[in-house]
Backbone and ligand atoms as CSV (ligand in chain L), in Angstrom:
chain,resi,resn,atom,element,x,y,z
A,1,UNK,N,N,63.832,45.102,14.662
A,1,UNK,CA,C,63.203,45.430,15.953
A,1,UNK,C,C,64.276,45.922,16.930
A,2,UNK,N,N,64.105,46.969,17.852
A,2,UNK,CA,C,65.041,47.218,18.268
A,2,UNK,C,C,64.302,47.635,19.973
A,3,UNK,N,N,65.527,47.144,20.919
A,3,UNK,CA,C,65.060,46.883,22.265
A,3,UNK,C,C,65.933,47.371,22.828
A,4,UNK,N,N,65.194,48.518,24.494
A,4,UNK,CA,C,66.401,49.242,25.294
A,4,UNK,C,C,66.244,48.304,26.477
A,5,UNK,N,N,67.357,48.153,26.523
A,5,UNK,CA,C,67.490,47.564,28.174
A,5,UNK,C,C,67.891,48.673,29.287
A,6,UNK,N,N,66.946,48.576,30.052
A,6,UNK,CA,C,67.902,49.355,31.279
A,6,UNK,C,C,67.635,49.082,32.857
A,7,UNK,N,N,68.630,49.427,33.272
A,7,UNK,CA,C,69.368,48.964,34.344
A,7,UNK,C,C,68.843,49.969,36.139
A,8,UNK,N,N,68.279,50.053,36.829
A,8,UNK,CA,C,68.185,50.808,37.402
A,8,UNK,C,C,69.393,50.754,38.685
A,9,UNK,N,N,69.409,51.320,40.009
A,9,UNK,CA,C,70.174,51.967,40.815
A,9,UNK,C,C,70.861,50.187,41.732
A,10,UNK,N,N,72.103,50.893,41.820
A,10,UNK,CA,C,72.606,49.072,42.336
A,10,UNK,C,C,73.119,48.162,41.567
A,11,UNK,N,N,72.328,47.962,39.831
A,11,UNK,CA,C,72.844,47.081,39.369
A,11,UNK,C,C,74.415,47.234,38.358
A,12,UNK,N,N,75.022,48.506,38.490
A,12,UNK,CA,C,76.405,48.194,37.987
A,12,UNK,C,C,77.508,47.083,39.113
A,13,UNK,N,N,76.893,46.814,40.440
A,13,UNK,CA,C,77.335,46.243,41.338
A,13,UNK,C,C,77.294,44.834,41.118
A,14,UNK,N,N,76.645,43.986,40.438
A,14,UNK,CA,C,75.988,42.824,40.546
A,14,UNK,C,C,77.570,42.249,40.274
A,15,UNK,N,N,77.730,40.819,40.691
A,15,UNK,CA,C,78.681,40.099,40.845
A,15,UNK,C,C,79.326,39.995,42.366
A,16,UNK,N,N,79.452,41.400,42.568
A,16,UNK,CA,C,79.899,41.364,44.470
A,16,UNK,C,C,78.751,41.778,45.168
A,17,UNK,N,N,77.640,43.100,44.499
A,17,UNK,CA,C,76.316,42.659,45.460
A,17,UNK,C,C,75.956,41.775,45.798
A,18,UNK,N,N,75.275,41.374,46.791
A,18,UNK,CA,C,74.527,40.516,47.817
A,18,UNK,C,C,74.394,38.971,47.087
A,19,UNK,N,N,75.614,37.977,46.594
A,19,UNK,CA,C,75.850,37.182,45.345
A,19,UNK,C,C,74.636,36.354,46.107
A,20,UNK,N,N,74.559,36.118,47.523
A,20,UNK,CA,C,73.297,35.242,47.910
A,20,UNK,C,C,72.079,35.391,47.239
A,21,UNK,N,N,71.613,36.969,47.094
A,21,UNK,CA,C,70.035,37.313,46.541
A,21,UNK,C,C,70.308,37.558,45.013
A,22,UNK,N,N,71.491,37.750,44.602
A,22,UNK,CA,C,71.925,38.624,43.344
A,22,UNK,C,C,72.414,37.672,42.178
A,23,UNK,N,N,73.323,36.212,42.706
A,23,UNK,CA,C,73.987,35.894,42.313
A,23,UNK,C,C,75.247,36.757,42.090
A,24,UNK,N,N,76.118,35.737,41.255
A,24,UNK,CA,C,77.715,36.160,40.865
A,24,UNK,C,C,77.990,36.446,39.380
A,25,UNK,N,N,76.863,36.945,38.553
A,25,UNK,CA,C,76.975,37.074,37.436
A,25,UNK,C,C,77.564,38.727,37.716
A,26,UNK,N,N,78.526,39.574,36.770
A,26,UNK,CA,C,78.433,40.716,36.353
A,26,UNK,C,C,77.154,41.597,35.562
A,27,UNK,N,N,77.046,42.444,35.593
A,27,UNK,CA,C,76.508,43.217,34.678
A,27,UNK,C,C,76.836,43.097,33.377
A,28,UNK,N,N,78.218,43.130,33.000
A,28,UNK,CA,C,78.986,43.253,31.810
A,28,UNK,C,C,78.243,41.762,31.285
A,29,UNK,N,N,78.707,40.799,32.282
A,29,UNK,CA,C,78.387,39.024,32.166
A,29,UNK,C,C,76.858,38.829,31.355
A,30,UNK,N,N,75.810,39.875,32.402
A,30,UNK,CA,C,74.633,39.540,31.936
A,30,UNK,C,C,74.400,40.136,30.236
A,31,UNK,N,N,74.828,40.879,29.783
A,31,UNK,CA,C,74.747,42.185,28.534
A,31,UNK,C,C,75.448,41.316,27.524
A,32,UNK,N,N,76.341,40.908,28.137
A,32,UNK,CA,C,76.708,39.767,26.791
A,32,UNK,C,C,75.976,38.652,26.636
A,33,UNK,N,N,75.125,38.006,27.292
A,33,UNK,CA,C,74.584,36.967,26.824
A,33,UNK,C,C,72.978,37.438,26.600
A,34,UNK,N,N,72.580,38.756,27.009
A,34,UNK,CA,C,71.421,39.631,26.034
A,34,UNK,C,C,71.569,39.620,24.895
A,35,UNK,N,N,73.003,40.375,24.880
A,35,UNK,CA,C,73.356,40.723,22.933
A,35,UNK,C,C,73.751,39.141,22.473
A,36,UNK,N,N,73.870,38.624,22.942
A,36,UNK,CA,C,74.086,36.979,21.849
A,36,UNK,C,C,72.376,36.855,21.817
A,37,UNK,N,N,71.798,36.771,22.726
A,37,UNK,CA,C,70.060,36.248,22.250
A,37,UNK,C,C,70.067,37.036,21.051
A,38,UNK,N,N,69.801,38.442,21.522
A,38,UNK,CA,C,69.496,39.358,20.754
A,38,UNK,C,C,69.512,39.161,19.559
A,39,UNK,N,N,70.969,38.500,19.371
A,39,UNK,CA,C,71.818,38.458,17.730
A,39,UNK,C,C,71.156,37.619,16.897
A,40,UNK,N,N,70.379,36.314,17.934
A,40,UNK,CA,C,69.890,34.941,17.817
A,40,UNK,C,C,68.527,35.141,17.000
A,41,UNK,N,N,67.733,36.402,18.258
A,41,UNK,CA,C,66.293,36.695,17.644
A,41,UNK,C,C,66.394,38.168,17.230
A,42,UNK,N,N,67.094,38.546,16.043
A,42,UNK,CA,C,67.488,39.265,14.911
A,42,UNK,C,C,67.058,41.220,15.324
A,43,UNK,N,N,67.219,40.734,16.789
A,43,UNK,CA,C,66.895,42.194,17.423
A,43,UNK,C,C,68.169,43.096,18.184
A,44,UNK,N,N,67.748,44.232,17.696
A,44,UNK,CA,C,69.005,45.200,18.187
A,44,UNK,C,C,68.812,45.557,19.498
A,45,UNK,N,N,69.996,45.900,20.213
A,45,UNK,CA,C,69.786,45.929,21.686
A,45,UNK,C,C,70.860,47.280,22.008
A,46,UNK,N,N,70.390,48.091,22.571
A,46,UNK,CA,C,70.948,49.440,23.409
A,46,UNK,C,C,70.722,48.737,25.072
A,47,UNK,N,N,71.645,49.275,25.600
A,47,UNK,CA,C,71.824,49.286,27.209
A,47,UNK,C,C,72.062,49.927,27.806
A,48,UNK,N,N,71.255,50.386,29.111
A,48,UNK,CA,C,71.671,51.681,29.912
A,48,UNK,C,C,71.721,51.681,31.037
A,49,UNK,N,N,72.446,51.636,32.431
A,49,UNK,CA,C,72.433,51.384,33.395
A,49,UNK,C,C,72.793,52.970,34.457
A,50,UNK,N,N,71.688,53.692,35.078
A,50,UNK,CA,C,71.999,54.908,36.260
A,50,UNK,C,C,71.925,54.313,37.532
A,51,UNK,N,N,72.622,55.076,38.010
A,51,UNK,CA,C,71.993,55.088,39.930
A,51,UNK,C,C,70.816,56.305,39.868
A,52,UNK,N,N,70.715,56.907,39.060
A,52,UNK,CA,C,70.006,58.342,39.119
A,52,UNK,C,C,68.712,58.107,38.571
A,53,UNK,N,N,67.755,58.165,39.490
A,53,UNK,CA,C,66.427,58.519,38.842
A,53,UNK,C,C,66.160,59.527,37.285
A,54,UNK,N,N,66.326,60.469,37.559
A,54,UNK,CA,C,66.493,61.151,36.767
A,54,UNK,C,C,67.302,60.892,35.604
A,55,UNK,N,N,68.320,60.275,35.566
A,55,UNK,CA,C,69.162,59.964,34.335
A,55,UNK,C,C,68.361,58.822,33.680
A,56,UNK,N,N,67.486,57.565,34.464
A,56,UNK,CA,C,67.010,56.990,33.933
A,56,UNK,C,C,65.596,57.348,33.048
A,57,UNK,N,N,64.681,58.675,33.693
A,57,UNK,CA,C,63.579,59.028,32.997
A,57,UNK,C,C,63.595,59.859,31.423
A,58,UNK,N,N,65.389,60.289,31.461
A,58,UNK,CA,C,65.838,61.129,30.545
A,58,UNK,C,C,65.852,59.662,29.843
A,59,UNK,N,N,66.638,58.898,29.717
A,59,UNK,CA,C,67.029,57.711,29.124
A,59,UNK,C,C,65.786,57.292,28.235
A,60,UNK,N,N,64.945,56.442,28.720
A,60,UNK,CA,C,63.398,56.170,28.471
A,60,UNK,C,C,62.495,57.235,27.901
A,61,UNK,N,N,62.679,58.646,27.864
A,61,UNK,CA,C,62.479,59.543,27.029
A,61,UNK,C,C,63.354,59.657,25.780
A,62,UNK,N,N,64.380,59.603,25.627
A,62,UNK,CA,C,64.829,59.309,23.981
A,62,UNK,C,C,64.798,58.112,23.684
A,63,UNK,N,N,64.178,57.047,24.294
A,63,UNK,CA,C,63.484,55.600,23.408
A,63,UNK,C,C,62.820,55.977,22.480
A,64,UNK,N,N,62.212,57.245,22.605
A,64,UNK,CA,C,60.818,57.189,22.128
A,64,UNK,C,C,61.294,57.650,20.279
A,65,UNK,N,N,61.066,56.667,19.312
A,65,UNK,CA,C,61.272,56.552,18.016
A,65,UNK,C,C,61.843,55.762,17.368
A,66,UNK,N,N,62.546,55.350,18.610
A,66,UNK,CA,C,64.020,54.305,18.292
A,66,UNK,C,C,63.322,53.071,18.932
A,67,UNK,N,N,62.777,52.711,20.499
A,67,UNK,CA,C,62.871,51.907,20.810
A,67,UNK,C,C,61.433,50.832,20.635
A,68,UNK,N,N,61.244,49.699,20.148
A,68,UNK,CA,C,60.105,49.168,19.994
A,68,UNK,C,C,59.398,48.311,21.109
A,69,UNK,N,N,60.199,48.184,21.772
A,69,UNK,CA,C,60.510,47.463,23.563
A,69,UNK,C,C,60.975,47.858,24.323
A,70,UNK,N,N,60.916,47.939,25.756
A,70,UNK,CA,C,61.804,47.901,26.989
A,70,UNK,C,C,61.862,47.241,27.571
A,71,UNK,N,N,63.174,46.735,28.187
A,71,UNK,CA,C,63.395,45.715,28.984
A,71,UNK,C,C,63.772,46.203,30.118
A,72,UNK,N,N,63.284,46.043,31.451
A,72,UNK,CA,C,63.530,46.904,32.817
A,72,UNK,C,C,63.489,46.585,33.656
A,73,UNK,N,N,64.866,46.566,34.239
A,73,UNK,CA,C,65.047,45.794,36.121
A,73,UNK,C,C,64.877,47.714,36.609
A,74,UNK,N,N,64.017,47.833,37.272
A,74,UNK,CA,C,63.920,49.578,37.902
A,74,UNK,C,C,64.832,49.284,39.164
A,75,UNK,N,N,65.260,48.115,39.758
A,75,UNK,CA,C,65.654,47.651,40.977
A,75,UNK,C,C,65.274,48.576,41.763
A,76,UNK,N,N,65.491,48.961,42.867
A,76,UNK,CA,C,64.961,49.613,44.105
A,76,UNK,C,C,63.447,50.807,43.785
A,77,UNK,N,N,63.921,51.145,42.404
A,77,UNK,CA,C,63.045,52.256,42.121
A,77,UNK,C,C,61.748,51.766,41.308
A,78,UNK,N,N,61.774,50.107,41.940
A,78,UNK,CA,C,60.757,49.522,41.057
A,78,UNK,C,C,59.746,50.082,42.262
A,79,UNK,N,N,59.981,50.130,43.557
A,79,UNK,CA,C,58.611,50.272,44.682
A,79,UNK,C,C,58.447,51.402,44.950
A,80,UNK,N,N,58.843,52.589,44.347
A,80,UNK,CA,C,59.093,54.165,44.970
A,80,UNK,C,C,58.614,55.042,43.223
A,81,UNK,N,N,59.356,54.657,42.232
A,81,UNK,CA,C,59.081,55.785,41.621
A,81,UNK,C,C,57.756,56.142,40.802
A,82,UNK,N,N,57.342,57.220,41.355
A,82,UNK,CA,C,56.382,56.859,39.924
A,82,UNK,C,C,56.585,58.157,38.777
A,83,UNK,N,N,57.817,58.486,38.893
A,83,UNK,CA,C,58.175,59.467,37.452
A,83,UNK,C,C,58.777,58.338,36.542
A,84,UNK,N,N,59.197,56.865,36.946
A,84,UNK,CA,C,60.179,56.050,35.576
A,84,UNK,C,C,58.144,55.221,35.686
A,85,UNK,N,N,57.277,55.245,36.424
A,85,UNK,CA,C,55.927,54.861,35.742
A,85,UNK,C,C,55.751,55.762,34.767
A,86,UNK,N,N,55.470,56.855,34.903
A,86,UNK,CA,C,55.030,58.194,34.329
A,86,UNK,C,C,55.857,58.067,32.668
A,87,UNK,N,N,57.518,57.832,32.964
A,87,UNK,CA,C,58.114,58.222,32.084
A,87,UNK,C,C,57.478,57.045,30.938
A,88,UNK,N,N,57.414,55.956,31.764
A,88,UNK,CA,C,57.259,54.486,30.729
A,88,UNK,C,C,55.992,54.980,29.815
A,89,UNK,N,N,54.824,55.547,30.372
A,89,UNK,CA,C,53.579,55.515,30.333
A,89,UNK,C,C,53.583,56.569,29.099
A,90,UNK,N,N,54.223,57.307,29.272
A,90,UNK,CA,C,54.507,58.680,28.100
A,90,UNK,C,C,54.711,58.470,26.954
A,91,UNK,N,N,56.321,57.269,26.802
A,91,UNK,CA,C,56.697,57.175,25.477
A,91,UNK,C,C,55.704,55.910,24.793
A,92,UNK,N,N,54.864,55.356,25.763
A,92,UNK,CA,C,54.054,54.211,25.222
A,92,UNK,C,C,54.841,53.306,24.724
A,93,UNK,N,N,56.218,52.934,25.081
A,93,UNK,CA,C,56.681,51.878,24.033
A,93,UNK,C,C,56.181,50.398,25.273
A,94,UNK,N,N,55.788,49.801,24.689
A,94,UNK,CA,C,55.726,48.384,25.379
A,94,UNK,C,C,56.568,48.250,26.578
A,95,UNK,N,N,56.633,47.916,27.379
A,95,UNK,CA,C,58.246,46.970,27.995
A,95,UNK,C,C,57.754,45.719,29.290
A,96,UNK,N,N,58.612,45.215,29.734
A,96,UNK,CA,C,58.630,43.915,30.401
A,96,UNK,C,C,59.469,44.183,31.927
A,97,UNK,N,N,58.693,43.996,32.844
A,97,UNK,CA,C,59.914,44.085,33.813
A,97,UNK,C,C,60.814,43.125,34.417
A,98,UNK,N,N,61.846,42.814,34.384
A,98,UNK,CA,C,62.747,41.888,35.185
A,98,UNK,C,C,63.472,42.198,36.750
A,99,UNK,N,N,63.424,40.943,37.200
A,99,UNK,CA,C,64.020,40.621,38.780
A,99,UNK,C,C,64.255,39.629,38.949
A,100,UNK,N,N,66.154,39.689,39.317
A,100,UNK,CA,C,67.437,38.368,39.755
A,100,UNK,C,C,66.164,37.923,40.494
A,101,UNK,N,N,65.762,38.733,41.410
A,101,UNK,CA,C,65.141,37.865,42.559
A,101,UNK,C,C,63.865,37.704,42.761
A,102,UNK,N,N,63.400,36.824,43.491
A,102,UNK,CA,C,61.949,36.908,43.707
A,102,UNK,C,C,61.208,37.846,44.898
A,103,UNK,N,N,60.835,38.881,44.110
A,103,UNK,CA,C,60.642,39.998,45.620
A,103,UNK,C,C,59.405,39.734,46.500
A,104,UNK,N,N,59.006,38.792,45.753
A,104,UNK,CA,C,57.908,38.744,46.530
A,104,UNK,C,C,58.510,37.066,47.896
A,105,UNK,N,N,59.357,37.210,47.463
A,105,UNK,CA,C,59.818,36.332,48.791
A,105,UNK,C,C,60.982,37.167,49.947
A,106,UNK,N,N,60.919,38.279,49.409
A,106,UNK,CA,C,61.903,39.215,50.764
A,106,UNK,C,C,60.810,39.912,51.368
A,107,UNK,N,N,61.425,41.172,52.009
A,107,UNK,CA,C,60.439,42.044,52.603
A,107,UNK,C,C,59.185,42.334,52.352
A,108,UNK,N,N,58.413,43.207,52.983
A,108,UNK,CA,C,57.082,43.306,52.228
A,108,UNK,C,C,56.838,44.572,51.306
A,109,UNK,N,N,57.849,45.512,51.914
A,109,UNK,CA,C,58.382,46.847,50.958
A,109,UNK,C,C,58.600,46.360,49.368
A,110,UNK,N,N,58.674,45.520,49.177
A,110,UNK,CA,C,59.337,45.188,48.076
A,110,UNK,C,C,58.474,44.316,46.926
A,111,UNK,N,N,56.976,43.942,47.742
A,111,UNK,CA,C,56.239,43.439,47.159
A,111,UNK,C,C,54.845,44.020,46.267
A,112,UNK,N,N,55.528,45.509,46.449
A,112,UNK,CA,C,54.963,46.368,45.436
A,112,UNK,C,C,55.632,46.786,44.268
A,113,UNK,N,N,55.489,47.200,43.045
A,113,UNK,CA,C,55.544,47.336,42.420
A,113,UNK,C,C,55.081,48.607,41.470
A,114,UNK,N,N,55.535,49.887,41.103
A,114,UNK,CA,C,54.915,51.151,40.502
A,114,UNK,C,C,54.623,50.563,39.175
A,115,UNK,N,N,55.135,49.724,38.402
A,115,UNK,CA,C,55.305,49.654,37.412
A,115,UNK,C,C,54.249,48.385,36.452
A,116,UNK,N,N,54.250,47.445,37.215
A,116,UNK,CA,C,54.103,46.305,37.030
A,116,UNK,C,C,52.512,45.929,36.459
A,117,UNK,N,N,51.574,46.612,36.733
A,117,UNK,CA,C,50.341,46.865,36.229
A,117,UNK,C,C,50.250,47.112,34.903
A,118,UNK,N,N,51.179,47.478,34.891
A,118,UNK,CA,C,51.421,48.399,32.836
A,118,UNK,C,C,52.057,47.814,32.297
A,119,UNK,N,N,53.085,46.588,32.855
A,119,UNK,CA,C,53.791,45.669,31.764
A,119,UNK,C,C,53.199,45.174,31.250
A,120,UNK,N,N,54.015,44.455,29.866
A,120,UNK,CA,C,53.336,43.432,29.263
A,120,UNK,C,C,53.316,42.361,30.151
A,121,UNK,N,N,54.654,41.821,30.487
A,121,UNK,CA,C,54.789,40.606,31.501
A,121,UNK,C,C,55.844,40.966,32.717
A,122,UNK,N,N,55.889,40.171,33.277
A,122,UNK,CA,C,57.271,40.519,34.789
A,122,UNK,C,C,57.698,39.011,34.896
A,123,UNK,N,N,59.343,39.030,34.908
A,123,UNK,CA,C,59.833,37.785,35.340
A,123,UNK,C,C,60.549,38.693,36.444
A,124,UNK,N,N,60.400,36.758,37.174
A,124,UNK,CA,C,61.597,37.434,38.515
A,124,UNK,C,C,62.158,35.637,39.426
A,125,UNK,N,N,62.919,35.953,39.582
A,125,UNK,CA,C,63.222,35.120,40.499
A,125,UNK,C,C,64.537,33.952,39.792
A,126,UNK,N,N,64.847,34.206,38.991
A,126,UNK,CA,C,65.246,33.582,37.824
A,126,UNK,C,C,67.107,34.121,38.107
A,127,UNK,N,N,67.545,34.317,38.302
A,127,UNK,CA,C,68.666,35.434,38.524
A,127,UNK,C,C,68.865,35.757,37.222
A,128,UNK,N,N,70.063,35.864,36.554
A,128,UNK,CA,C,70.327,36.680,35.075
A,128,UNK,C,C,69.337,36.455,34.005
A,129,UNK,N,N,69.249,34.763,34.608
A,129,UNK,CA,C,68.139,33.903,33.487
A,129,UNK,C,C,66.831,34.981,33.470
A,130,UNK,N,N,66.356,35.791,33.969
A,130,UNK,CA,C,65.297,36.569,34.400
A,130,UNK,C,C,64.873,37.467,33.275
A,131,UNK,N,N,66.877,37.914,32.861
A,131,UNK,CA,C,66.630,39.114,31.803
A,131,UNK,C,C,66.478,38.023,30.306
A,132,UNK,N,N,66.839,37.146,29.868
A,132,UNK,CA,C,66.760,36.209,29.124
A,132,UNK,C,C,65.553,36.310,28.644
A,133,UNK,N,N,64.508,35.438,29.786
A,133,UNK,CA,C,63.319,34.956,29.523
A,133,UNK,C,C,62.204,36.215,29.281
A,134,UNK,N,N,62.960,37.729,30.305
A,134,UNK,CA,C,62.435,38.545,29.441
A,134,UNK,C,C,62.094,39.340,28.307
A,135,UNK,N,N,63.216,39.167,27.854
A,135,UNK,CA,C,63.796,39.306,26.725
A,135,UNK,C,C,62.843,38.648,25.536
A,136,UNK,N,N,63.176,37.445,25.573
A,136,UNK,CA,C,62.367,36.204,25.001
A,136,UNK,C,C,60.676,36.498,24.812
A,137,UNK,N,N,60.534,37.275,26.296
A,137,UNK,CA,C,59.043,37.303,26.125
A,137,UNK,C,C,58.830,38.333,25.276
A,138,UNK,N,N,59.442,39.585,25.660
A,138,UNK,CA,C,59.233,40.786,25.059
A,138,UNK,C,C,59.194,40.965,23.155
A,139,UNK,N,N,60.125,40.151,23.484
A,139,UNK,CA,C,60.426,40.097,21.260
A,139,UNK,C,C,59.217,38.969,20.657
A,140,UNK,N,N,58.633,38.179,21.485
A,140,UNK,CA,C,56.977,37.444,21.239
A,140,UNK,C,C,55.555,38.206,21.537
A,141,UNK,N,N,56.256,39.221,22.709
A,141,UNK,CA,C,54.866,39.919,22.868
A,141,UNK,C,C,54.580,41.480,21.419
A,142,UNK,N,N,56.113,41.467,21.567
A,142,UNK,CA,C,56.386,42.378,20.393
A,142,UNK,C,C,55.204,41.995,18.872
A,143,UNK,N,N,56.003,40.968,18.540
A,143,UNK,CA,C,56.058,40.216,17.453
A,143,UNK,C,C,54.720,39.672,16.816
A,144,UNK,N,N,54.059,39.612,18.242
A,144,UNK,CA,C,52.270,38.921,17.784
A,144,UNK,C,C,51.658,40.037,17.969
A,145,UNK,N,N,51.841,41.429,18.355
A,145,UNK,CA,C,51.098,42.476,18.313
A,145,UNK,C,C,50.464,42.530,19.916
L,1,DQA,C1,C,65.824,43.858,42.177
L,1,DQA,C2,C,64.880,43.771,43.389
L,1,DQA,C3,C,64.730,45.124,44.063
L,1,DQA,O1,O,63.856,45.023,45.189
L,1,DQA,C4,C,66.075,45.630,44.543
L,1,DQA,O2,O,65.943,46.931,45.088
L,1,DQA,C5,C,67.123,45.595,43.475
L,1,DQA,C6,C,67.158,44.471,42.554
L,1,DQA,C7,C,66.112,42.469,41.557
L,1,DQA,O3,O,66.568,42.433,40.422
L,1,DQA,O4,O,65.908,41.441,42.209
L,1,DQA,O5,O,68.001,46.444,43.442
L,1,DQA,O6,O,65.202,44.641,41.180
């Protein structure tokens, strides 16, 4: 089984971003303890992290054959885009969305979601633990069809 993770705009920052809302984990920090699950529940893992809209819809367009899951923090471009909806919606592969934080406890901008209707599931609030449990979910939601 094989699963893309990706990263949207902001999160190569994580560790010195906003460590209050973000925590102090790295990026690098979080990707290694993906690929150890990963290794755990016998699934292959690609990772991709843009600031660029566009680099991310290109991204999620060559999933399509390879990837059997997505795993997706859209971060900022979770409430604005709807070409990485569009793009998700195209290649039909499954995916899950993740969030360090709980957005629905910040602003109210933020308590929308383009995406989130079409997941399988959404964790949030969890900080790194977030991508974990998504993870976790995704390779069960996978797995039972
Ligand atoms: C985020 C929440 C978004 O609102 C924000 O723009 C991010 C990160 C999170 O993981 O909590 O960049 O997706």
């Amino acid at each position: 089984m094989n699963v893309l993770v990706i990263h949207g705009p902001n999160l190569n920052l994580l560790g010195t971003r906003e460590p209050g809302t973000y925590g102090a984990d790295t990026l690098d920090a979080i990707e290694t303890r993906l690929r150890s699950l990963a290794g755990e529940l016998g699934v292959a893992l690609e990772c991709f992290q843009s600031n660029h809209e566009g680099a991310l819809v290109d991204r999620i367009q060559q999933a399509r054959g390879w990837a059997d899951g997505i795993l997706i923090n859209p971060a900022a471009y979770t409430h604005t885009s709807v070409a990485l909806r569009d793009a998700l919606l195209a290649v039909a592969v499954p995916f899950v969305e993740v969030h360090l934080s709980n957005v629905y406890a910040r602003e109210p901008f933020r308590h929308r979601s383009l995406l989130a209707d079409r997941a399988a599931g959404v964790v949030m609030g969890f900080g790194a633990e977030s991508y974990l449990l998504g993870l976790r979910g995704l390779v069960a939601h996978l797995r039972t069809g």
